[in-house]
N, C-alpha and C positions, 0 to 999 in steps of 0.2 A: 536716345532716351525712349523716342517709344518702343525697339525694339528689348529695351527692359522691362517697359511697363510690360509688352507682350509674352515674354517670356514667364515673367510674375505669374499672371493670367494664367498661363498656361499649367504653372507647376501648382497652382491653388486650385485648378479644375480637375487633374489628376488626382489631389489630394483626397479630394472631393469625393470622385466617384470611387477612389479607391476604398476611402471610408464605406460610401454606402455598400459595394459589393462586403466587405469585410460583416456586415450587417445583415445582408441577405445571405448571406453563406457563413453562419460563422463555422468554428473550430467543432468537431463532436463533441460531446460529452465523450466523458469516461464507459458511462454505461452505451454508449451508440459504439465504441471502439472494443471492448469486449463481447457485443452482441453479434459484431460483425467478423471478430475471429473464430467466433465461435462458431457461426454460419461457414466459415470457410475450413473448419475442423470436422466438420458434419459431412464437406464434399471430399475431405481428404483419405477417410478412416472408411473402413469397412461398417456395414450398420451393427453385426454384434459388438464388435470395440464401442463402440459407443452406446450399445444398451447397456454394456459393463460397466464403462462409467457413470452410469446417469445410477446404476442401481448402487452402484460405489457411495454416489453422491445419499445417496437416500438412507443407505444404514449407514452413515456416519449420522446422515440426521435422525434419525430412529436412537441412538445413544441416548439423545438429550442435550448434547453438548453446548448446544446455541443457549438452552436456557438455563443450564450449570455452570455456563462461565463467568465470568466477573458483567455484571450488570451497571446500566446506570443507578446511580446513587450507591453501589458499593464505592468499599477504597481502595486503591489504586494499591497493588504490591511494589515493596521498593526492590531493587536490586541494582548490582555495581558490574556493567560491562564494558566488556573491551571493543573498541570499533577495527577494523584495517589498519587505521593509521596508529595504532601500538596504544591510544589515548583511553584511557577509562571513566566511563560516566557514570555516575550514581544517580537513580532516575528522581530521587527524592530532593536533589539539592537540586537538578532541572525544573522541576515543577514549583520548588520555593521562592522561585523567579519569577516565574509568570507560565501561565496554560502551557502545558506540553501534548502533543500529539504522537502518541504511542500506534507507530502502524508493526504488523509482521508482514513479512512475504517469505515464502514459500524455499525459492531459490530463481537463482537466474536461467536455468533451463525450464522454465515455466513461460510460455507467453503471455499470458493475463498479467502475471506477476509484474511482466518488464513494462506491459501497458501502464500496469497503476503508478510505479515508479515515475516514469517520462511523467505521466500528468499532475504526480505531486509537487515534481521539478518545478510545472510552469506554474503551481501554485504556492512556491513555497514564498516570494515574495510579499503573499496577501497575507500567507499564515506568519510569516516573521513581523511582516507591518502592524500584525494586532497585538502586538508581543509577546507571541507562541514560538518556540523550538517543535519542527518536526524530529520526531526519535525513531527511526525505522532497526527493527529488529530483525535475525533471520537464523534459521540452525546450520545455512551453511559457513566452512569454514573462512577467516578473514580473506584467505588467497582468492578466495572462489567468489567470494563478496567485492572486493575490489576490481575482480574481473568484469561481473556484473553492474557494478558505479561506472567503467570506463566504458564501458557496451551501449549503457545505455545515456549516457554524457547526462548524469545528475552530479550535484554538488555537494551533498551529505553523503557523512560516512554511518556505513550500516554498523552497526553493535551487532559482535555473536554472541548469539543464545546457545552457548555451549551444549551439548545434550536436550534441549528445551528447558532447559532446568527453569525460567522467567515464564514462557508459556505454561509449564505443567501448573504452577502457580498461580497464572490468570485461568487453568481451567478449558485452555486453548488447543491441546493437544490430543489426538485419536490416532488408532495404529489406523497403517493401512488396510483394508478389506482383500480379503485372500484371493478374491477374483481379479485384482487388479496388482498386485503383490508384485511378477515377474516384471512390468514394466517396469515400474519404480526400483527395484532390484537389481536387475539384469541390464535393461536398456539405460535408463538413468542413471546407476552409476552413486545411489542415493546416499550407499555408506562412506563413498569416496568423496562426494561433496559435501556432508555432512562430519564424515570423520564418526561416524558413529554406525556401530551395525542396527541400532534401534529404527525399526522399519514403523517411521512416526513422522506427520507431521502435525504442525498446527493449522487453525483457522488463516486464512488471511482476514485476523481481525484490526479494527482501528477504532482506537479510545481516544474520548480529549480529557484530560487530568487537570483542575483545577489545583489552584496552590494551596489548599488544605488536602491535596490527595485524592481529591473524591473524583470517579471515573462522571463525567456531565454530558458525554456522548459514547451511543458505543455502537458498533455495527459487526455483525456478527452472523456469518452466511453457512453453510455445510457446503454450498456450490462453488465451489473452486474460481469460476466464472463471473462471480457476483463480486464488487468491490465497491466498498464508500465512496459516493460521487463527492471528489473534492471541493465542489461548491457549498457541499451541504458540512464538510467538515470546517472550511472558512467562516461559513453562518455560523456556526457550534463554538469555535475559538474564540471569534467577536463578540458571540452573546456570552463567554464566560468574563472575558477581557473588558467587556464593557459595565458587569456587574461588579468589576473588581474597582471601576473607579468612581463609584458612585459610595 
C-alpha cells in the first residue's frame, strides 16, 4: 500500500513539474518560427540573393495589392473547388454553416508555407471547436498538394485554385518580379507544380468569412515571410461565432 501511495506521489509530482516547465517554455509562436527561418535563410544565401528578395518583396508591395484586395467588411467571393481527395467544396455553402477560414499558401516548396500549415494543424481543433471549417487554398496541382498534406502530417485537404482563378478574384495575386523570375522558373519548377506557365503567385493571405459572407478578419502581407499568428485568427472565429449566438 504504501508503496502505491508512493508511486501516486510520485507520478503527481512529475505531472507537476512537467506542467510548470510546459509553462516556462512554452511552444513558439508562429511568428517566432518564421522569424527564425528566416534568420537562418539570411546565413544560408549569398547577401545579393537576398537584397533581391527583400526588393522583390517591396515592388510587389509598391503595386498596392495589400490594400486592393478584398478587405474586412468586403464580401467574401464564392467559388466551387476541388481538394486532392477528388471532393468539391463550394465556399458559400461552407460559410452558410458557420465562420469559415479562408487561408492560401503559396506551395509546398515554400518553407514559411509548411511552417503556417504544421501550426494551423495544432490549431485547427480551437477553430473547429468555435464552429469554424479551416479552407486552405493553393495554385499548386492536387498531386503536389497531397504531397505537401503528407509532408507536413496536417489533416485537411487543400482545394486547388486552378490558374488562381479564386485568388485573382480576392485580388490576391501579382506576377513574379523579374529579378527574382529564374528562381521561381528554373530552380522551382513553378509551372510544373502549378501546371500553369503563368509566372504568378498569390498573397499567403487569410480571411475569417461570416455566414452572411462578409470577410470579419483579414491579414494580408507582400512579405512572403509574414503569416496570421493562428491565435489571433481563433480570437477572430470565436468573436464571429460568439456574435452568431447571441
Amino acid at each position: 500500500m504504501r508503496n502505491f501511495v508512493f508511486v501516486g506521489c510520485l507520478t503527481l509530482a512529475v505531472a507537476v513539474v512537467t506542467s510548470a516547465l510546459a509553462e516556462e517554455n512554452p511552444s513558439p509562436t508562429l511568428k517566432e518560427q518564421l522569424q527564425q527561418k528566416s534568420d537562418e535563410s539570411g546565413k544560408r544565401f549569398p547577401p545579393e540573393m537576398l537584397q533581391k528578395m527583400r526588393d522583390a518583396v517591396q515592388s510587389v508591395r509598391d503595386t498596392g495589392i495589400e490594400k486592393s484586395a478584398k478587405q474586412v467588411g468586403d464580401q467574401a467571393i464564392d467559388a466551387e473547388l476541388t481538394g486532392w481527395n477528388g471532393k468539391t467544396v463550394k465556399l458559400s455553402e461552407m460559410w452558410s454553416e458557420g465562420p469559415v477560414v479562408l487561408m492560401w499558401y503559396r506551395g509546398g516548396w515554400c518553407p514559411y508555407c509548411n511552417l503556417q500549415l504544421r501550426a494551423m494543424q495544432q490549431e485547427l481543433k480551437a477553430i473547429e471547436g468555435a464552429g469554424a471549417k479551416l479552407i486552405v487554398l493553393t495554385p499548386e496541382l492536387p498531386e503536389k498538394a497531397k504531397e505537401t498534406a503528407e509532408a507536413n502530417d496536417v489533416s485537411f485537404v487543400a482545394l486547388h485554385d486552378k490558374n488562381n482563378a479564386t485568388a485573382h478574384k480576392y485580388g490576391l495575386v501579382f506576377e513574379l518580379p523579374e529579378a527574382i523570375l529564374p528562381l521561381y522558373r528554373d530552380r522551382l519548377h513553378l509551372a510544373d507544380v502549378n501546371g500553369s506557365d503563368a509566372m504568378e503567385l498569390p498573397l499567403s493571405a487569410t480571411y475569417v468569412v461570416d455566414t452572411k459572407g462578409k470577410i470579419r478578419y483579414a491579414f494580408l502581407d507582400a512579405d512572403y515571410t509574414k503569416r496570421a499568428e493562428p491565435a489571433d485568427v481563433v480570437a477572430a472565429v470565436k468573436k464571429v461565432a460568439g456574435e452568431k449566438g447571441k
